[in-house]
Structure formats: structure tokens, C-alpha cells
N, C-alpha and C positions, 0 to 999 in steps of 0.2 A: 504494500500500500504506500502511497506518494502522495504527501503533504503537501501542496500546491501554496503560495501564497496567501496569505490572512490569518483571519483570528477563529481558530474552533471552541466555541464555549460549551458545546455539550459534552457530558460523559461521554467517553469513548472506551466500552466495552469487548474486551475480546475471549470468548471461550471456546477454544479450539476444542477440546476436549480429545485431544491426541495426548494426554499426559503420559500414559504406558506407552505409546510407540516407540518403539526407541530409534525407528525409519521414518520419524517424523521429520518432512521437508523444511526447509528451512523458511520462514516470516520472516518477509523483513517490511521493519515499518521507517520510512526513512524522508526527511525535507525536501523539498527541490530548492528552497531559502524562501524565508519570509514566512514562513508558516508560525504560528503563535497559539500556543493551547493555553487556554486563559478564563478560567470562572470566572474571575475578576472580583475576587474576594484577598484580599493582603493578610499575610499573619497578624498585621498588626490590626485588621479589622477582626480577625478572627477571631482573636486575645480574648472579648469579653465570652462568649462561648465555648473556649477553650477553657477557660477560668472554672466555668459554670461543670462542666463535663470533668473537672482535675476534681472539683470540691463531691461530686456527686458519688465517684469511683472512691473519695476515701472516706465517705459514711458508709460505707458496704462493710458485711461482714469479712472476716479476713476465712480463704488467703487473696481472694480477690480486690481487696482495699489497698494495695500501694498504689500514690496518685498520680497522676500523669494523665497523658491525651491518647494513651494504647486503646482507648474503645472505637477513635475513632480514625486508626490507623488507618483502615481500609478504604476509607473517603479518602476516594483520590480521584484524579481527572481522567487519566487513564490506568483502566482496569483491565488486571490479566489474571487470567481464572484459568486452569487446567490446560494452561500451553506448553510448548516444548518445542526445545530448535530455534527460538528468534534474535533476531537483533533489532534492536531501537536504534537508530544511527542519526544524530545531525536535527532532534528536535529541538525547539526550544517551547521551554512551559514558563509561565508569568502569572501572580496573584491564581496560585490554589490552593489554598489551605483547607485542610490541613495537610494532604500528601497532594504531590504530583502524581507519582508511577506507584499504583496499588498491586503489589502480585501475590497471588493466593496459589497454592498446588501447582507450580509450574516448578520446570526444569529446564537448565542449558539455556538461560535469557543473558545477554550481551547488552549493555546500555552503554554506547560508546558517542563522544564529539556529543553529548546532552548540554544544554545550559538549563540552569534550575534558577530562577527568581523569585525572590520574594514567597516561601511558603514556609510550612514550620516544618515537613519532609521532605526531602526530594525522592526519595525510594522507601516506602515500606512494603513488608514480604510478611509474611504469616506461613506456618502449615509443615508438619513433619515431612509433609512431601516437597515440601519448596527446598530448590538446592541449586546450586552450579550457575550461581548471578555474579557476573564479569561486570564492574563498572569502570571503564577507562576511559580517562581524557574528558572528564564533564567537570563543567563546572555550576557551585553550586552558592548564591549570594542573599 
């Protein structure tokens, strides 16, 4: 897939559901330049709900009460759910808070030449199945 110029503000979903393949072809998801993946929501807009979701996690009984923003790791702009074999090459993401790149049960993802702005993740991953995340050469501010 080829990220054409402009701003993509919708979630961008991907569930390949080739996690076991291990002949799983290769995805690749990659810029042609100018492309902008953007909620357009800043960390620093986020803060007061991020506050609210840190205080809420540490009224829970334990062991699930240390506080932090982990409930809401998985809100992210782009979502990758049971994929395997990809690379992300040459995006750029802007005001998404709380994660940019959400990966859940994937394997063999490559996040390479990324730039990350303005969010309070640039990559969160979850899941006993999740393994084998290369991030080279991005940058993240």
C-alpha cells in the first residue's frame, strides 16, 4: 500500500490474519512523500485524559493498579492485529495520542525511515504472540 500525499485522519486498521504463516508474503506499507497520518489530537491535548485514565487504573484493585496510560496503549492511528512479514517504510505520523503504530499478535514487523511527532507512543505492541519488531532509523519528537 502507497501513501500518496496529504493528511489520513482515520484509523487505519490492518488484520491480515496470516499470523501462523510462516510463507507469509511480505506488506509493505510505505510514503511516496507528503503523506501525514494525523488525529490531530497533541499529547499535550491529551494530558487531561490521560491524567483521568493514570488516576482511574490506580483505584483498581491490585495486581492490576500500577498507574500509567497501558489501558490505553492500543489506541493508536495505525492498527496491526495478526500480521506477519511487513514493513512500514518512510511514514510520517503527527498529533496521535496516545500511540501512533498499535501492534497486537503480529510477527516479523520492520518500522524503518518513520518520523513520530508529537504523541505520548510512537510504537506500542501487546501479546505473547507479538515478537520480531525491527525499528530502524525513525525518528521520534
Amino acid at each position: 500500500m502507497v501513501f500518496g500525499a496529504g493528511t489520513y485522519g482515520d484509523i487505519l486498521e490492518l488484520n491480515l490474519g496470516n499470523l501462523n504463516d510462516a510463507g507469509a508474503p511480505e506488506t509493505i506499507l510505505r510514503s511516496e512523500g507528503g503523506a501525514m497520518i494525523s488525529m490531530g489530537v497533541s499529547a499535550n491535548e491529551f494530558r487531561v485524559d490521560g491524567n483521568e485514565c493514570a488516576k482511574k487504573v490506580s483505584e483498581r484493585p491490585p495486581p492490576d493498579n500500577y498507574a500509567g496510560l497501558w489501558p490505553n496503549l492500543m489506541n493508536g492511528r495505525l492498527k496491526l492485529a495478526r500480521c506477519r512479514n511487513m514493513r512500514i517504510e518512510g511514514l510520517e505520523f503527527e498529533r496521535n495520542s496516545p500511540t501512533h503504530i498499535a501492534i497486537s499478535k503480529c510477527k516479523e514487523i520492520a518500522i524503518k525511515a518513520c518520523h513520530f511527532r508529537d504523541g505520548t507512543f510512537a510504537v506500542g505492541a501487546k501479546g505473547r504472540k507479538t515478537y520480531g519488531i525491527t525499528i530502524e532509523k525513525c525518528t521520534w519528537l
